[in-house]
C-alpha positions in Angstrom: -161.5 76.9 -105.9 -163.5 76.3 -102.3 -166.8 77.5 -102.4 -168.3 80.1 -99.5 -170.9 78.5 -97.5 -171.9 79.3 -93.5 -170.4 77.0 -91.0 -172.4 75.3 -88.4 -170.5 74.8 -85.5 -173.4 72.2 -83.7 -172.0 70.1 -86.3 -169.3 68.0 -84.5 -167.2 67.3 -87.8 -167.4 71.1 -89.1 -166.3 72.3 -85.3 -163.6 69.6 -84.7 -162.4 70.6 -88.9 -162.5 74.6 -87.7 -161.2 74.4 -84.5 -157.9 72.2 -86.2 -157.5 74.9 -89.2 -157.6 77.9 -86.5 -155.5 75.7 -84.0 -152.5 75.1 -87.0 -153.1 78.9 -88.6 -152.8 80.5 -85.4 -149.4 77.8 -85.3 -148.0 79.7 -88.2 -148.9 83.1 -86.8 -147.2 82.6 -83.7 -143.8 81.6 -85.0 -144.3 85.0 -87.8 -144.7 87.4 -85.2 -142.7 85.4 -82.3 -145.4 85.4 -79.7 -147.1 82.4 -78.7 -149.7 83.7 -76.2 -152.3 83.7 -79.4 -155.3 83.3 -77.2 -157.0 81.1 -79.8 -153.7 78.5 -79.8 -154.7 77.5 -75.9 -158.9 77.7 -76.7 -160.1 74.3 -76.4 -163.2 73.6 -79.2 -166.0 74.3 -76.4 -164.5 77.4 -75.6 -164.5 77.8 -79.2 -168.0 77.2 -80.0 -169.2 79.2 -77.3 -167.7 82.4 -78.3 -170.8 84.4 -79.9 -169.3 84.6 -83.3 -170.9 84.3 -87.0 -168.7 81.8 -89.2 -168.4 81.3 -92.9 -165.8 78.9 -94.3 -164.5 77.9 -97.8 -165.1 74.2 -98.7 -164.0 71.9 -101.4 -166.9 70.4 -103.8 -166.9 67.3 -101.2 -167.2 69.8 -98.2 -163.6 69.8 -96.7 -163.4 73.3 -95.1 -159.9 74.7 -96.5 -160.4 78.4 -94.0 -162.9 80.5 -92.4 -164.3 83.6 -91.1 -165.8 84.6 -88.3 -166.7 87.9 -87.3 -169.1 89.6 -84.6 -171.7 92.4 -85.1 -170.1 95.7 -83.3 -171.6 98.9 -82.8 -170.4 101.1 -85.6 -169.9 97.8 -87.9 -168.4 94.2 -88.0 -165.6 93.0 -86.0 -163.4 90.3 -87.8 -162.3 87.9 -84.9 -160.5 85.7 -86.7 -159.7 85.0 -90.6 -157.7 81.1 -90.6 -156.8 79.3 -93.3 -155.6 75.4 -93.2 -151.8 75.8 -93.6 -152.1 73.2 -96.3 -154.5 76.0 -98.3 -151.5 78.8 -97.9 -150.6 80.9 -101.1 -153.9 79.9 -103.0 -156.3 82.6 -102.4 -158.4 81.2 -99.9 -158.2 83.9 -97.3 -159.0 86.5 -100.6 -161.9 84.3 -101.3 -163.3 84.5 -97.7 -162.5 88.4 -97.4 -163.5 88.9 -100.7 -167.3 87.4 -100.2 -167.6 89.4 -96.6 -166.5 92.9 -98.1 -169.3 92.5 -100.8 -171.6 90.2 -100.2 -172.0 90.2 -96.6 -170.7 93.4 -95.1 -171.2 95.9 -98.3 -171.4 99.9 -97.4 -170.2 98.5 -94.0 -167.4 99.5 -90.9 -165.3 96.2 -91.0 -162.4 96.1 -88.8 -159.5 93.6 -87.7 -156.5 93.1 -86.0 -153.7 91.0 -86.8 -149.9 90.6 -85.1 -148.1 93.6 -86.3 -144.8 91.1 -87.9 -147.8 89.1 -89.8 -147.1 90.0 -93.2 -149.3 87.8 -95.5 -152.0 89.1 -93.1 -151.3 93.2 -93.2 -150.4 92.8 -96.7 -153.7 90.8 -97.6 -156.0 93.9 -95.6 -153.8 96.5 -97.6 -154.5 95.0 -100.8 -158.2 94.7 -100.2 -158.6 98.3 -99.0 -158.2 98.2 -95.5 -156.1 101.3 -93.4 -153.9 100.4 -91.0 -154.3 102.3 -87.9 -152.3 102.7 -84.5 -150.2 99.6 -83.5 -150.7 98.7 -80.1 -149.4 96.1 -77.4 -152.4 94.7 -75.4 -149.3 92.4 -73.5 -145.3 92.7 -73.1 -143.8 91.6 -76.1 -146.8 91.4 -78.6 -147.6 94.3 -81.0 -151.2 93.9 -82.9 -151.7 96.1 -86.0 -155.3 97.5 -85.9 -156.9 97.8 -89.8 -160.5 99.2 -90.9 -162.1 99.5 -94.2 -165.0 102.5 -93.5 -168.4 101.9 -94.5 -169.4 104.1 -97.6 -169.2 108.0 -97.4 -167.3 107.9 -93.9 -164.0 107.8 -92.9 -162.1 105.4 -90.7 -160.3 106.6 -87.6 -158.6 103.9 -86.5 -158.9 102.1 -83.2 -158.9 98.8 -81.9 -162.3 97.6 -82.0 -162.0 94.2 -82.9 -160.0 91.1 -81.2 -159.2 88.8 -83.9 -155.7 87.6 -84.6 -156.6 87.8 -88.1 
């Protein structure tokens, strides 16, 4: 199984591997939900590493990343922008892995919220099974409904929203 480790993305090889697993992901998303407008399929990998966003990956014991995370710090908690995992990683527990390690070793007693396309089903089904609550569905465009999720931070409760802007 990949090992958690913070992504770099000054390194040339780690953004060019991250940018290609968000790139193909994103691929797959787009043909679940029918909507190809993802904003991250058109980003190009400077537009991409200039986004002000935290990034952990899982790697493979010779450092292949197999997904990621990245997430930015919000107001009332953590924003998940965008959880991707290389389509050739599907159905193996990598996005788990990565949600896993941010629930309780990054984020713990935290606010963590995400978005995903409302017809992404591996995606609302993984944040239901890790203890996230779905909240309204919206449509921030014609023919695109997002599904908003939040897991509250200890001892509060989550009201839903739309906070974050990941495709997740």
């Amino acid at each position: 199984m990949p090992q958690i480790r913070t992504l770099d993305l000054s390194d040339d090889a780690t953004a060019a591997a991250v940018h290609r697993i968000g790139r193909a992901a994103y691929a797959v998303e787009a043909e679940l939900i029918g909507f190809d407008g993802i904003p991250a399929l058109g980003e190009s990998l400077a537009e991409m590493r200039a986004r002000p966003l935290n990034w952990v990956g899982a790697v493979t014991e010779d450092g292949v990343p197999t997904g990621f995370l990245a997430w930015e710090e919000a107001d009332a908690g953590v924003s998940v922008d965008r959880l991707c995992v290389d389509p050739a990683w599907f159905r193996r527990g990598v996005a788990s892995l990565l949600l896993r390690h941010a629930l309780t070793e990054m984020f713990p007693g935290r606010l963590v919220e995400v978005t995903t396309g409302a017809a992404n089903a591996p995606a609302v089904t993984l944040y239901e099974r890790l203890g996230f609550t779905r909240g309204p569905d919206f449509s921030p465009v014609p023919g695109l409904t997002m599904a908003s999720f939040g897991r509250a931070a200890t001892g509060t409760s989550w009201e839903g929203g739309r906070g974050s802007s990941g495709q997740g």
